[in-house]
VOGU-3710 file (C-alpha; in Angstrom, 3 decimals, decimal comma):
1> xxxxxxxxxx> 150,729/100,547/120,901  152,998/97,906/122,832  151,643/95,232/120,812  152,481/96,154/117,218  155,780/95,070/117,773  154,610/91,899/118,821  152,486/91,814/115,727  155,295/92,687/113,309  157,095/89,830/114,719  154,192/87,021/114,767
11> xxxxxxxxxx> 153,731/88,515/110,981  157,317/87,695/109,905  158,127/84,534/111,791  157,478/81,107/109,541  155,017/78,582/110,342  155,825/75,828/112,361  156,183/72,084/111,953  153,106/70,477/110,860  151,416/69,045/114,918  152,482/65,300/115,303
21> xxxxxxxxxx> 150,232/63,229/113,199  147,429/61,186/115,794  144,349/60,515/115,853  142,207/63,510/117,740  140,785/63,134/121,296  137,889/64,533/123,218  138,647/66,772/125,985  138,005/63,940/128,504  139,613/61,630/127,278  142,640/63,741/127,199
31> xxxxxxxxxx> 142,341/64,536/130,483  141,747/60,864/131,523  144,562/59,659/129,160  147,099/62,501/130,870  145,496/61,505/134,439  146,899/57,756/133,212  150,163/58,607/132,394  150,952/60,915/135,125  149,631/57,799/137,777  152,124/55,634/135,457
41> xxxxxxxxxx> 154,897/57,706/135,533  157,781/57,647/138,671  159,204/60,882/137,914  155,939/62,601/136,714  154,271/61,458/140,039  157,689/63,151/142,275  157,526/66,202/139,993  153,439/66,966/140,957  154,222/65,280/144,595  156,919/67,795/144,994
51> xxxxxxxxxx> 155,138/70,928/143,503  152,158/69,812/146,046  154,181/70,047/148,860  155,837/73,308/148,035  152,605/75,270/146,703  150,575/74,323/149,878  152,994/75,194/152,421  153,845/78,295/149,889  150,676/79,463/150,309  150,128/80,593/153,747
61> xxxxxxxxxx> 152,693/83,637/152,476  150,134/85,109/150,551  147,507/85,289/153,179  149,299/86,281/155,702  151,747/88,497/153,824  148,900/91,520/154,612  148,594/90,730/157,669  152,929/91,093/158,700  152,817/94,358/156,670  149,818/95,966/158,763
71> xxxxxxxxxx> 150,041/94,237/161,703  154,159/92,958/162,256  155,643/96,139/160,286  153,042/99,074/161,011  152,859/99,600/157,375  149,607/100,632/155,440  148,939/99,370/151,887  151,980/101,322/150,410  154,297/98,660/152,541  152,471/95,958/151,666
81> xxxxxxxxxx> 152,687/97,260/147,871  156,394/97,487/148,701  156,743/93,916/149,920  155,268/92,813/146,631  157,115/94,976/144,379  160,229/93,561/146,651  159,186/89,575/146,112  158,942/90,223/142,394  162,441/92,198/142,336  163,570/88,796/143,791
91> xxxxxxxxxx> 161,381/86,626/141,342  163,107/88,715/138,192  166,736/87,986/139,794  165,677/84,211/140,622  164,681/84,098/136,630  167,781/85,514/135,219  170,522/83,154/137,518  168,414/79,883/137,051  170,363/78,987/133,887  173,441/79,523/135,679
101> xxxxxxxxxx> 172,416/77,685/138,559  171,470/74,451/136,534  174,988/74,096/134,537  176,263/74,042/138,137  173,695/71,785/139,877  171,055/69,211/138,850  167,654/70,327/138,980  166,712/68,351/142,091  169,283/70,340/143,709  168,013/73,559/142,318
111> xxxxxxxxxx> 164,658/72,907/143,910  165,951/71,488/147,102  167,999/74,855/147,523  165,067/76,795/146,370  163,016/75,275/149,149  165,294/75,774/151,526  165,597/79,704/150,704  161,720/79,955/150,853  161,801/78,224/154,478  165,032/80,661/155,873
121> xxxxxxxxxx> 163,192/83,808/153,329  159,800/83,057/155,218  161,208/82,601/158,574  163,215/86,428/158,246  159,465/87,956/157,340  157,586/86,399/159,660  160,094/87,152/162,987  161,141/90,836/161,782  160,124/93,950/162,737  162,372/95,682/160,333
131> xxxxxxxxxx> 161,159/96,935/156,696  164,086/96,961/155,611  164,952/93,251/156,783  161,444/92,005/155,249  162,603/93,516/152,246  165,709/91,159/151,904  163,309/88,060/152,935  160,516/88,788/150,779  163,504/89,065/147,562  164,513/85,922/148,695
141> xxxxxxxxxx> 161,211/84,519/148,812  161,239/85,690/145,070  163,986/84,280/144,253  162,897/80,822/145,738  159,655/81,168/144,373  160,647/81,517/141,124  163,609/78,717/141,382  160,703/75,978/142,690  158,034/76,296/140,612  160,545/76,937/137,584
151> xxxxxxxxxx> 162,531/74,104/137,790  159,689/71,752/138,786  158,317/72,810/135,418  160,995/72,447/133,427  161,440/69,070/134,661  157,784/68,026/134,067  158,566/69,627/130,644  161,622/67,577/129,757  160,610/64,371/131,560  157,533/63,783/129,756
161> xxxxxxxxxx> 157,318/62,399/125,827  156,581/64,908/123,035  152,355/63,226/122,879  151,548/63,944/126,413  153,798/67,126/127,444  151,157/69,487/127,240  148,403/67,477/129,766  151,604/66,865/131,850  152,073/70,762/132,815  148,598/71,167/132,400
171> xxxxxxxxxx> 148,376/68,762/135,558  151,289/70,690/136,923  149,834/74,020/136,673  146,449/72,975/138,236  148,632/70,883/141,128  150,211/74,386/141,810  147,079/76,683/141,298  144,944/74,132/143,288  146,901/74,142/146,568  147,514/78,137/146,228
181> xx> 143,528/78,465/146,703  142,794/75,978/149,054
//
C-alpha cells in the first residue's frame, strides 16, 4: 500500500537525459579503471583515507554497544533497543542540520567536527552508568555518524568527474562497509 504513491510518482515523472555517450565497459574493467583513478586522484585518495579511518575506529561502537547496555547499564534488550532507537533520533537530527552546517563551514570542517563529536559521544557511553546520559551520547553519536559518512560522500560525489562518479562512491561505500565488518 505504501508504495503506490511511489508508483504514481515514478509513473508521472519524465525520462531523463539520454546516459553520457561512451563506449561500454566490462565490469572489471570498470572496476580496474575506477581503482586507477581513485590511486590518481589527491582528493579522492583523502576522501577514502579519511572514511577508512573513521569507519574502523567507528566500528568498535557497534560491537560493543550490546555489551554497555547489558553489562555497563543493567539493561536487557529493550535498553539496548532504546540506545538504537536513540542513535538514529540523533542520525535524523544530524541529516536535517547538515545543510545548515555546510553554508557555515567547509566540508572538511564538517567532518573534522563530526569526528570530534563521535570521539566526546563515544567517550560519554562508554564511562556512564546513567541511561539517561547514554541516551544524550548515543544521539550524538547519531548525529556524528551521520555528519562523517555524509559529508565524506558528498565530497567524493562532487570531487569526482561526471564518467567516473559512480565507481568513485562505489569505492567509498565498500571503504566504509569493509572496515565496519572487519
Amino acid at each position: 500500500f505504501f508504495f503506490v504513491p511511489m508508483f504514481v510518482a515514478m509513473k508521472r515523472s519524465k525520462p531523463r537525459e539520454a546516459a553520457l555517450p561512451g563506449v561500454p565497459e566490462r565490469l572489471l574493467s570498470g572496476v580496474m579503471s575506477g581503482l586507477r583513478y581513485v590511486r590518481h586522484s589527491a582528493p579522492m585518495r583523502a576522501l577514502i583515507l579519511r572514511n577508512l579511518a573513521f569507519s574502523l575506529s567507528a566500528s568498535a561502537y557497534w560491537a560493543l554497544l550490546p555489551v554497555i547496555a547489558r553489562d555497563l547499564l543493567g539493561l536487557g534488550a529493550g535498553g539496548f533497543g532504546l540506545l538504537s532507537a536513540s542513535f538514529g533520533i540523533g542520525a535524523i537530527i544530524g541529516a536535517v542540520s547538515i545543510p545548515g552546517q555546510l553554508h557555515r563551514q567547509s566540508m572538511n570542517r564538517v567532518v573534522t567536527s563530526g569526528g570530534l563529536l563521535w570521539a566526546l559521544a563515544i567517550f560519554i557511553v562508554a564511562l556512564t552508568v546513567n541511561t539517561e546520559l547514554a541516551l544524550v551520547g548515543t544521539a550524538c553519536a547519531g548525529a556524528a555518524w551521520v555528519y562523517v559518512f555524509a559529508t565524506l560522500s558528498a565530497g567524493t560525489q562532487s570531487s569526482a568527474p561526471g564518467w567516473v562518479r559512480a565507481r568513485a562512491v562505489s569505492i567509498n561505500l565498500v571503504a566504509t562497509q569493509g572496515c565496519l565488518a572487519i
